[in-house]
Chimera marker file (.cmm) of the C-alpha trace (Angstrom):
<marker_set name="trace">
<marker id="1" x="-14.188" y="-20.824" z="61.024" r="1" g="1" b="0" radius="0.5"/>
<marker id="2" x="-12.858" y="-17.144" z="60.651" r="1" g="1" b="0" radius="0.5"/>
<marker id="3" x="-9.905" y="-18.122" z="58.512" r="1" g="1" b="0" radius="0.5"/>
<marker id="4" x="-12.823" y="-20.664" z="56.032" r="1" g="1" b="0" radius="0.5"/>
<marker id="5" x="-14.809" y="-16.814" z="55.608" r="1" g="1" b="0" radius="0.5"/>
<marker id="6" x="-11.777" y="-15.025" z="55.195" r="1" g="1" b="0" radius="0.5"/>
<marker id="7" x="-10.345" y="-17.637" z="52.506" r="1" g="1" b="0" radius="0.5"/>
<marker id="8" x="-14.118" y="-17.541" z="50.722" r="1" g="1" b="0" radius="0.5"/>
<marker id="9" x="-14.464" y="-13.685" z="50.919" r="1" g="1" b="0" radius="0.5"/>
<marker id="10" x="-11.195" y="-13.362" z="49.327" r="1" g="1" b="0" radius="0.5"/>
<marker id="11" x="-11.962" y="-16.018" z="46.917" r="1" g="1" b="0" radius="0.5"/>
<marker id="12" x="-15.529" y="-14.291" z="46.203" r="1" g="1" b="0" radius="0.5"/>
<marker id="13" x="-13.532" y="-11.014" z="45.118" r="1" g="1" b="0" radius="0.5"/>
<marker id="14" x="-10.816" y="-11.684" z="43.082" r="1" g="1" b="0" radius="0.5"/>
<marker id="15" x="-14.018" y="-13.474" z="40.702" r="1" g="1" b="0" radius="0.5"/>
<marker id="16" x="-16.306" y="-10.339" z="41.233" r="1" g="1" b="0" radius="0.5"/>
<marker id="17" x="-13.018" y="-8.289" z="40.424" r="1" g="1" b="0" radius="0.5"/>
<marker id="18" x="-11.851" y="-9.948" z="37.810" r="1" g="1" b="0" radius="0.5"/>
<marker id="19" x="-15.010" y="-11.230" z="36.411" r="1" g="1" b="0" radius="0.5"/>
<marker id="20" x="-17.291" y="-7.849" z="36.182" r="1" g="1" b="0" radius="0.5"/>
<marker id="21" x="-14.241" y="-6.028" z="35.351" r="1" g="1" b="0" radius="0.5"/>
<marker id="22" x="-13.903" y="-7.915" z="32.055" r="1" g="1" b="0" radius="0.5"/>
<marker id="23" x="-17.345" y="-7.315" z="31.380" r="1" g="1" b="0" radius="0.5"/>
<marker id="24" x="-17.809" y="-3.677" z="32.133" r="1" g="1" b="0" radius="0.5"/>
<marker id="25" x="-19.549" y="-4.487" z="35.762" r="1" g="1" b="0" radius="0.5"/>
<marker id="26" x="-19.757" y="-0.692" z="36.209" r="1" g="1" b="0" radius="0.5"/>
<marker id="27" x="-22.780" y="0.329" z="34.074" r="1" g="1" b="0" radius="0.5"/>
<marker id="28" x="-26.138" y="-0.008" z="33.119" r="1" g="1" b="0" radius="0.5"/>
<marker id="29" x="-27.494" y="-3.359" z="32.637" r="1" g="1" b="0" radius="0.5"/>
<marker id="30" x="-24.370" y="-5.971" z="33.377" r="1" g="1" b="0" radius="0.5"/>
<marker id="31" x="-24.091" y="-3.991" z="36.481" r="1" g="1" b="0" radius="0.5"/>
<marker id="32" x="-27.331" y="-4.940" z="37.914" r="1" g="1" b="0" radius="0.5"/>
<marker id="33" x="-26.629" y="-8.181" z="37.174" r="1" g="1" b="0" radius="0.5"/>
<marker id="34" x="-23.804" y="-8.610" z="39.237" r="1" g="1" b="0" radius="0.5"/>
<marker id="35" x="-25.300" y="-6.921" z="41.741" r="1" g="1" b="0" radius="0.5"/>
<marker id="36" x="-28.703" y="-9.483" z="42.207" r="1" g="1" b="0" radius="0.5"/>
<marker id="37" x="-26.903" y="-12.326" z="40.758" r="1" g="1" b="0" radius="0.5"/>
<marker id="38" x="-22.827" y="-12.847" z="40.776" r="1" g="1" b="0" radius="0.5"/>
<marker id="39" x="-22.547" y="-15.775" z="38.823" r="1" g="1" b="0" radius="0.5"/>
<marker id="40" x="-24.259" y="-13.985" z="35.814" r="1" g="1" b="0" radius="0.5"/>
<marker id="41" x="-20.594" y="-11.650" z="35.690" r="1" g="1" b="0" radius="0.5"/>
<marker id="42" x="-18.297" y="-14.831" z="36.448" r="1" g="1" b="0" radius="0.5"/>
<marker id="43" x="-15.601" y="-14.853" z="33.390" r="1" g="1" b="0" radius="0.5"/>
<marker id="44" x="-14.486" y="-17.996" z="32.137" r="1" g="1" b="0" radius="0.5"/>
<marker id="45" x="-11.816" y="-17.235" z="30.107" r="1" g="1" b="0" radius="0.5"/>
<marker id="46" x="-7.835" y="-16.704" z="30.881" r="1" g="1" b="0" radius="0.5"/>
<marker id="47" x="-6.684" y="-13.805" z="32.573" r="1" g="1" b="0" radius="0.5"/>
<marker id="48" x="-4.398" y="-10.946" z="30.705" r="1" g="1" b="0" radius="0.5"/>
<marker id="49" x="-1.110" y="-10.068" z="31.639" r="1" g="1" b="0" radius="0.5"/>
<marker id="50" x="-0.731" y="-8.711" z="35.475" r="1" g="1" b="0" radius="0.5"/>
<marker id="51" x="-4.390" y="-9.218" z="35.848" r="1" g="1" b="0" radius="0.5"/>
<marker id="52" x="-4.829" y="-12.260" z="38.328" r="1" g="1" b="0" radius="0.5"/>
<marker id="53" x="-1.763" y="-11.212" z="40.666" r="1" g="1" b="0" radius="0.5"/>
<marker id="54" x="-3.954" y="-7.429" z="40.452" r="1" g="1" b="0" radius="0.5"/>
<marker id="55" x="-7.179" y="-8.879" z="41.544" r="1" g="1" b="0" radius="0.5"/>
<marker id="56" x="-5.890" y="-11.244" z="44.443" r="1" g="1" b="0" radius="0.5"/>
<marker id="57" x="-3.686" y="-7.557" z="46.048" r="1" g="1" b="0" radius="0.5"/>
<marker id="58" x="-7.291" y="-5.737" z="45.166" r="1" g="1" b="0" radius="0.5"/>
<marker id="59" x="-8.643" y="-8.668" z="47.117" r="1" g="1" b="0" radius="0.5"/>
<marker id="60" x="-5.839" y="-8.670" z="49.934" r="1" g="1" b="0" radius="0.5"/>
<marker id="61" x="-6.488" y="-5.002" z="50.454" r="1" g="1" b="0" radius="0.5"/>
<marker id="62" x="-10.090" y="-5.284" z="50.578" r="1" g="1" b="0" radius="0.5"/>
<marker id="63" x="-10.089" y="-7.845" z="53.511" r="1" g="1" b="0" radius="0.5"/>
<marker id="64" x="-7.676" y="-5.984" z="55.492" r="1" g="1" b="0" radius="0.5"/>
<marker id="65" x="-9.959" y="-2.715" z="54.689" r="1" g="1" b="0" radius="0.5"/>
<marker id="66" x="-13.043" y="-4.779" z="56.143" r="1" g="1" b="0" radius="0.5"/>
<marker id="67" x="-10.726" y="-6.172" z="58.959" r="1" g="1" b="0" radius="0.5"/>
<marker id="68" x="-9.652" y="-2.988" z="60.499" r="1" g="1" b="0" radius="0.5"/>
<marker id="69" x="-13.252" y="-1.696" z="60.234" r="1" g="1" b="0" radius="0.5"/>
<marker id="70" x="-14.688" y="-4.229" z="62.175" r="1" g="1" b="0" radius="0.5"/>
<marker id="71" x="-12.449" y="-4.115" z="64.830" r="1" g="1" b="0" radius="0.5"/>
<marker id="72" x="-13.168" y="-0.404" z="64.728" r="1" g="1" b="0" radius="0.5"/>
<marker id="73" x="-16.794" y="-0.986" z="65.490" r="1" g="1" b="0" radius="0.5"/>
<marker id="74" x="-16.341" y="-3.555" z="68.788" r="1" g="1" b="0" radius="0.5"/>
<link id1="1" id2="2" r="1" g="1" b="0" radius="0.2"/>
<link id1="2" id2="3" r="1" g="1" b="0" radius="0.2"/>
<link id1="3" id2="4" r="1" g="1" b="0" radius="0.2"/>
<link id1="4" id2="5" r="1" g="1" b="0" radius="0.2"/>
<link id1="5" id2="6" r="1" g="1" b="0" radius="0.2"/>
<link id1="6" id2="7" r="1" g="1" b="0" radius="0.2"/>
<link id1="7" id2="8" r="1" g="1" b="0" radius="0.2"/>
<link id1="8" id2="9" r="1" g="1" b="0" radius="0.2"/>
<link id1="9" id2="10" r="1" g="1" b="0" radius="0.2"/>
<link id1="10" id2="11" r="1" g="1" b="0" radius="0.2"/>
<link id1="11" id2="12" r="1" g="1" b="0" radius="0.2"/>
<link id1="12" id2="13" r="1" g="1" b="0" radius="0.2"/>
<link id1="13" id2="14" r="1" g="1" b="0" radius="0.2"/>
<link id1="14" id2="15" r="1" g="1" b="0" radius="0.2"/>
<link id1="15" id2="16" r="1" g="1" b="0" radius="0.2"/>
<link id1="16" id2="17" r="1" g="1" b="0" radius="0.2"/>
<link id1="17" id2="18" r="1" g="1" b="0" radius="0.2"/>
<link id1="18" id2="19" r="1" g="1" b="0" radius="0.2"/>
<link id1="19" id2="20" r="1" g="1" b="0" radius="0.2"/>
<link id1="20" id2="21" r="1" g="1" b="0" radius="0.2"/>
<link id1="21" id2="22" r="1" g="1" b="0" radius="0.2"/>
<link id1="22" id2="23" r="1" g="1" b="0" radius="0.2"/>
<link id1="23" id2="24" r="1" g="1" b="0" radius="0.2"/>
<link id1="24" id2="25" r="1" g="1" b="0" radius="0.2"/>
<link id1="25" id2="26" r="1" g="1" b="0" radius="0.2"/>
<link id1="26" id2="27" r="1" g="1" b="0" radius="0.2"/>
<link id1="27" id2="28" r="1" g="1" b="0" radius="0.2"/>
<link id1="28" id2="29" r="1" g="1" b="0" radius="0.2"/>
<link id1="29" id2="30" r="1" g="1" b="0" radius="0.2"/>
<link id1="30" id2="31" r="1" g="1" b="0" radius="0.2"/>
<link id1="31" id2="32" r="1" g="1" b="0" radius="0.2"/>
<link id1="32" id2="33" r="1" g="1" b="0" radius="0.2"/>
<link id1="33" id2="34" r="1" g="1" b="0" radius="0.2"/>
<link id1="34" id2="35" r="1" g="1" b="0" radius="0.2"/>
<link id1="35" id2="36" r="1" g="1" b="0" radius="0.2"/>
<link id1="36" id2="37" r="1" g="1" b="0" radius="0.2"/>
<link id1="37" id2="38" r="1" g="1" b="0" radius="0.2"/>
<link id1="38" id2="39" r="1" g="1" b="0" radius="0.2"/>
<link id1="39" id2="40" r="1" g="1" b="0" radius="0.2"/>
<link id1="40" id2="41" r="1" g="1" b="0" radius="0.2"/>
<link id1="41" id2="42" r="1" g="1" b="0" radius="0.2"/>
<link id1="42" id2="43" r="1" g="1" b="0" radius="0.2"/>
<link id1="43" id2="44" r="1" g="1" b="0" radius="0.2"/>
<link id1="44" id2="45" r="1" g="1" b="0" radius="0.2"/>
<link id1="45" id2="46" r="1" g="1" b="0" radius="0.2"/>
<link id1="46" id2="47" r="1" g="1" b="0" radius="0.2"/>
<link id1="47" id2="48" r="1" g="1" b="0" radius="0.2"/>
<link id1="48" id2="49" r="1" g="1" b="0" radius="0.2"/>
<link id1="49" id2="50" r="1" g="1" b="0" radius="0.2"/>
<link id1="50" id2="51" r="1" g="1" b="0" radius="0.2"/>
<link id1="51" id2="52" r="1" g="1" b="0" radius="0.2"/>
<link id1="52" id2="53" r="1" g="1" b="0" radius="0.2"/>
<link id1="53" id2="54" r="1" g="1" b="0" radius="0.2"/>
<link id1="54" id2="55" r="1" g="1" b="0" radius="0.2"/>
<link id1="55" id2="56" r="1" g="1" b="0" radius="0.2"/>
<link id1="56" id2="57" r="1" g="1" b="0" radius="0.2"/>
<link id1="57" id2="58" r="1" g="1" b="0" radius="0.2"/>
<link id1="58" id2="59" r="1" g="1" b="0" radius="0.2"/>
<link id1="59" id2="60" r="1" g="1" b="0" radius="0.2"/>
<link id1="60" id2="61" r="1" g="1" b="0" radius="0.2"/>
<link id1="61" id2="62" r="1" g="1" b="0" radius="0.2"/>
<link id1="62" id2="63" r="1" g="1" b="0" radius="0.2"/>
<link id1="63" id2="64" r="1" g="1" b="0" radius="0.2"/>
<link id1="64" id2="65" r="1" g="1" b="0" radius="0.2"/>
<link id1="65" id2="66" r="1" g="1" b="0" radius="0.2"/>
<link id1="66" id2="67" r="1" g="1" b="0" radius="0.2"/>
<link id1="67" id2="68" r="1" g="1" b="0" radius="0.2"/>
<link id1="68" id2="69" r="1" g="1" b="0" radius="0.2"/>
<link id1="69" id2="70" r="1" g="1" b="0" radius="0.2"/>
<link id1="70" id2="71" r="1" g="1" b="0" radius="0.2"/>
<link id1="71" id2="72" r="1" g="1" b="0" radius="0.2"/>
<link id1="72" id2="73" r="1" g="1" b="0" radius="0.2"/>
<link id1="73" id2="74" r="1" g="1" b="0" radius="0.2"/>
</marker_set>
């Protein structure tokens, strides 16, 4: 069961990542939207060059981030 959440929260960022990246998730309007509702900043099209091997190590590093912070808190 830990490994199916790990698997899905990795899976959940490198779309978040990649997908309100591509569509300036950082500001205003767009932003809130991916905020309240993720699958409004979900790209569709094909990634650029380096871009999908950058968003699954952005994604890697995030898990281990979370990982050593909840052991931290036991």
């Amino acid at each position: 069961m830990h490994l199916l959440n790990r698997c899905g929260v990795t899976l959940g960022l490198v779309a978040l990542v990649s997908g309100c990246s591509l569509m300036g998730g950082g500001e205003g309007e767009r932003s809130n939207d991916c905020r309240w509702n993720r699958s409004s900043c979900m790209y569709e099209g094909s990634y650029e060059k380096g871009e999908r091997e950058y968003a699954e190590e952005e994604a890697r590093r995030l898990n281990q981030a979370e990982q050593g912070r909840l052991r931290r808190s036991r």
